[in-house]
C-alpha positions in Angstrom: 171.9 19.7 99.5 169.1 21.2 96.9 170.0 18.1 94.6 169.2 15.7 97.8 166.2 17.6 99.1 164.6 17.1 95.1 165.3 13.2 95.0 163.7 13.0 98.7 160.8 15.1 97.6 160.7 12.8 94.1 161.3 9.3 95.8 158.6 10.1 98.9 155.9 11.4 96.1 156.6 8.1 94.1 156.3 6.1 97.5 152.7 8.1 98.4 151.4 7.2 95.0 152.3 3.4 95.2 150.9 3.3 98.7 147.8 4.8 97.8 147.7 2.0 95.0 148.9 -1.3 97.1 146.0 -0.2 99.6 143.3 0.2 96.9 144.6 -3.7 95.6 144.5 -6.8 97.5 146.1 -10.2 97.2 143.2 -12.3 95.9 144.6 -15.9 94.9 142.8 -15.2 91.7 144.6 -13.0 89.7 143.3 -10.8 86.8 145.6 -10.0 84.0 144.4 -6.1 85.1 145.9 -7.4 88.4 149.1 -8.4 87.1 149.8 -5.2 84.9 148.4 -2.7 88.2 151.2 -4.9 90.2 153.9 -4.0 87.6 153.2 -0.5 87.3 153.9 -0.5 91.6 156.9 -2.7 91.1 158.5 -0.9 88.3 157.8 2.5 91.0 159.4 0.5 93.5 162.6 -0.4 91.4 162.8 3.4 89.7 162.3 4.7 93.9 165.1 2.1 94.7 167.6 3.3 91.8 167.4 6.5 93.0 167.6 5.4 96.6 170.7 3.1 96.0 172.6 5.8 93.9 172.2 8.6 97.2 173.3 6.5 99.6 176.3 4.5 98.2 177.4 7.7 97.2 177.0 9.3 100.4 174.4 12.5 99.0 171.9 11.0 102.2 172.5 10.2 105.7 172.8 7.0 107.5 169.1 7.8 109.0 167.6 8.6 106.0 168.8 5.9 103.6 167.4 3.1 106.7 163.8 4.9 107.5 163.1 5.0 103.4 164.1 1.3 102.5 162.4 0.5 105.5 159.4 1.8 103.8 160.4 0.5 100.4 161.0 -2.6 101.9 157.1 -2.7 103.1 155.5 -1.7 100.0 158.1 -4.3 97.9 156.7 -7.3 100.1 153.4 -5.9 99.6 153.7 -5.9 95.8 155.2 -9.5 96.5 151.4 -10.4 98.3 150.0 -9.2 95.5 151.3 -11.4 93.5 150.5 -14.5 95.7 148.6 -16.5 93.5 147.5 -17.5 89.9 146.8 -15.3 87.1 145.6 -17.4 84.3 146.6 -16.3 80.9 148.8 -13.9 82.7 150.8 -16.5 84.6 154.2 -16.0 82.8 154.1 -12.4 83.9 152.9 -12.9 87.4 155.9 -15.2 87.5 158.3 -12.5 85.7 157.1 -9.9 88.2 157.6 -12.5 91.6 161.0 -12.9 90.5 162.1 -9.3 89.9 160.3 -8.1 92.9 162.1 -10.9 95.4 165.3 -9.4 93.5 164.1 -5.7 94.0 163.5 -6.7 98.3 167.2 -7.9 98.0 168.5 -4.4 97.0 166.2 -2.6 99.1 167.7 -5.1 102.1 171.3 -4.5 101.2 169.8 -0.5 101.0 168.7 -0.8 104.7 171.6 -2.7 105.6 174.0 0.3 104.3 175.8 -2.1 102.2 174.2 -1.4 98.5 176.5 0.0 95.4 176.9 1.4 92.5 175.7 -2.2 91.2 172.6 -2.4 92.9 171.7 0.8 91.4 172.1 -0.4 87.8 169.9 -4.2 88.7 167.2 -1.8 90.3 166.8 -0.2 86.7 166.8 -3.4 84.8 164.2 -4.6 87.5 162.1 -1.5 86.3 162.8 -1.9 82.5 161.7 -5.0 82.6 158.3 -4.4 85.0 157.6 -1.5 82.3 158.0 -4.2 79.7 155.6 -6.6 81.2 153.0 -3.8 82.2 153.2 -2.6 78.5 152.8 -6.1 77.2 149.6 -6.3 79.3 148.1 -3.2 77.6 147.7 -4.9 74.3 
């Protein structure tokens, strides 16, 4: 029960943060590559909040209730990230492209998450979802 409380407590933390961030950002059609790398910091969030999310409930450490009302939220912040994304980003097209595709693969976890119908799979794509958003914020460091 203390091990569920603590990844509530992480995953809602990690969810405030990305909020705070996806309201401060809009979905100009004009992207920045600064746009691009502040969308895969909130989408590799999203994927790391999703792994964890996936691994309670298929595993049955978080009630029916719980594992609904969160990806519902995930869900909402993923299709923002996706608005965000809306557009062209000019020398940092490839990874606005990158980051569209992983986050329309992240919203179907987080679906099959809302749906109660996510696995020990799902849990293991959300992680290579984040990998690669860390790789693609990283790259636009440089």
């Amino acid at each position: 029960m203390e091990r569920v409380r603590r990844s509530t407590v992480k995953i809602l933390t990690l969810l405030s943060a990305t909020v705070l961030l996806a309201a401060c950002s809009g979905g100009n059609k004009q992207l920045s590559r600064t746009d691009v790398q502040l969308a895969a910091g909130d989408l590799r969030t999203f994927a790391a909040s999703a792994q964890m999310l996936v691994e309670q409930c298929s595993a049955g450490r978080a009630t029916e209730t719980f594992c609904r009302q969160q990806s519902e939220l995930l869900s909402s912040k993923v299709e923002d990230a996706i608005q965000q994304l809306n557009g062209q980003a000019g020398p940092a097209e490839s990874e606005r492209e990158k980051l569209a595709q992983s986050a329309a693969e992240l919203r179907e976890i987080v679906l099959r998450v809302e749906q109660l119908a996510s696995n020990s799979t799902d849990a293991v794509e959300a992680k290579q979802l984040a990998s690669t958003a860390k790789g693609v914020e990283d790259s636009l460091r440089k």
